[in-house]
N, C-alpha and C positions, 0 to 999 in steps of 0.2 A: 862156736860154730862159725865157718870162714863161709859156706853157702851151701842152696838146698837148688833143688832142680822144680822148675815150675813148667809145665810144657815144653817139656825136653831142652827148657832152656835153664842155664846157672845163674843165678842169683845169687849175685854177692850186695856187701856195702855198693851203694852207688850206684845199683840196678834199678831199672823204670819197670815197677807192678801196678797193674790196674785192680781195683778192689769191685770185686764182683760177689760179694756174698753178706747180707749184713741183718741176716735175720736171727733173731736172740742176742746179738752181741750186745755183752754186759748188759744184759737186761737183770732187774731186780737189784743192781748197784745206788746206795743210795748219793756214792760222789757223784758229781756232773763232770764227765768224759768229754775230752773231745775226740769225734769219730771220725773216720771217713768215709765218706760217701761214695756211694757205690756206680761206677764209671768211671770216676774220676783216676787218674795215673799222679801217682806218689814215687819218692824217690826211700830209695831203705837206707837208714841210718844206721840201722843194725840191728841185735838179734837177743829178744828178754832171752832170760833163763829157762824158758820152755821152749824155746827157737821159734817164737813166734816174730814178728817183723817192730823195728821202732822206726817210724817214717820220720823224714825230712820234717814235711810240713806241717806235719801234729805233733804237738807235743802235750804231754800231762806231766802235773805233778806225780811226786813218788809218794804210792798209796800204801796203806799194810791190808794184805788180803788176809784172807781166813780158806786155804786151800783143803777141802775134804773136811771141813768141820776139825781137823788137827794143826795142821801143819802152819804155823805164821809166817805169811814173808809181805818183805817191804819192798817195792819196786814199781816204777813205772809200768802202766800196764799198757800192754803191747796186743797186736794184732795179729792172732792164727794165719799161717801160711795158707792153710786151705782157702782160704776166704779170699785168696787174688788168682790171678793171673799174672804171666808175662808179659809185659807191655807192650809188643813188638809193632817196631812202626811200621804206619801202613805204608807200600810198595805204590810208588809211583803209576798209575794208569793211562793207556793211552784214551783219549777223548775220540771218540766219534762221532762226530754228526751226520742226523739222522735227519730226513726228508719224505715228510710223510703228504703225500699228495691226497685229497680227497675224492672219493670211488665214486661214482653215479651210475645208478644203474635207470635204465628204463623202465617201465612198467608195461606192458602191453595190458590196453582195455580191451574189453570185450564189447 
């Protein structure tokens, strides 16, 4: 896989994803993962065998899964595309300052 599209943007090796989804991930696994946390912008390393993402700054050991109760593979386990976002930096703003004067109003008594 050379890259996937993540909010109409391409993602390849070397793209900045922010990981925004991290409910059930590897959950019921009895290795200790390291995960990423969810805000944080990671860079892709590349792409397991299911085209999910292998980031920069995580790394695991190479596990052997047990895929559908059949299937055996050994490999680093990797992180579902769904589960990010596009990184896209934020655009420059212009600053305003704002001047907020205090309002008094009268009361007329009776």
């Amino acid at each position: 896989m050379k890259y996937v599209i993540l909010n109409n943007q391409k993602i390849s090796i070397g793209s900045k994803v922010r990981f925004i989804h991290s409910q059930d991930l590897y959950v019921g696994r009895t290795a200790n993962f390291n995960l990423p946390q969810v805000g944080n912008v990671y860079t892709v390393r590349g792409f397991s065998p299911k085209g999910g993402f292998y980031l920069e700054e995580i790394k695991n050991k190479v596990y052997r899964f047990f895929v559908e109760g059949v299937q055996d593979v050994t490999n680093e386990p990797g992180f579902a595309v769904w589960r990010f976002e596009a990184a896209i930096p934020l655009k420059a703003k212009k600053i305003v300052n704002i001047e907020v004067k205090p309002q008094v109003e009268l009361a007329m008594l009776n």
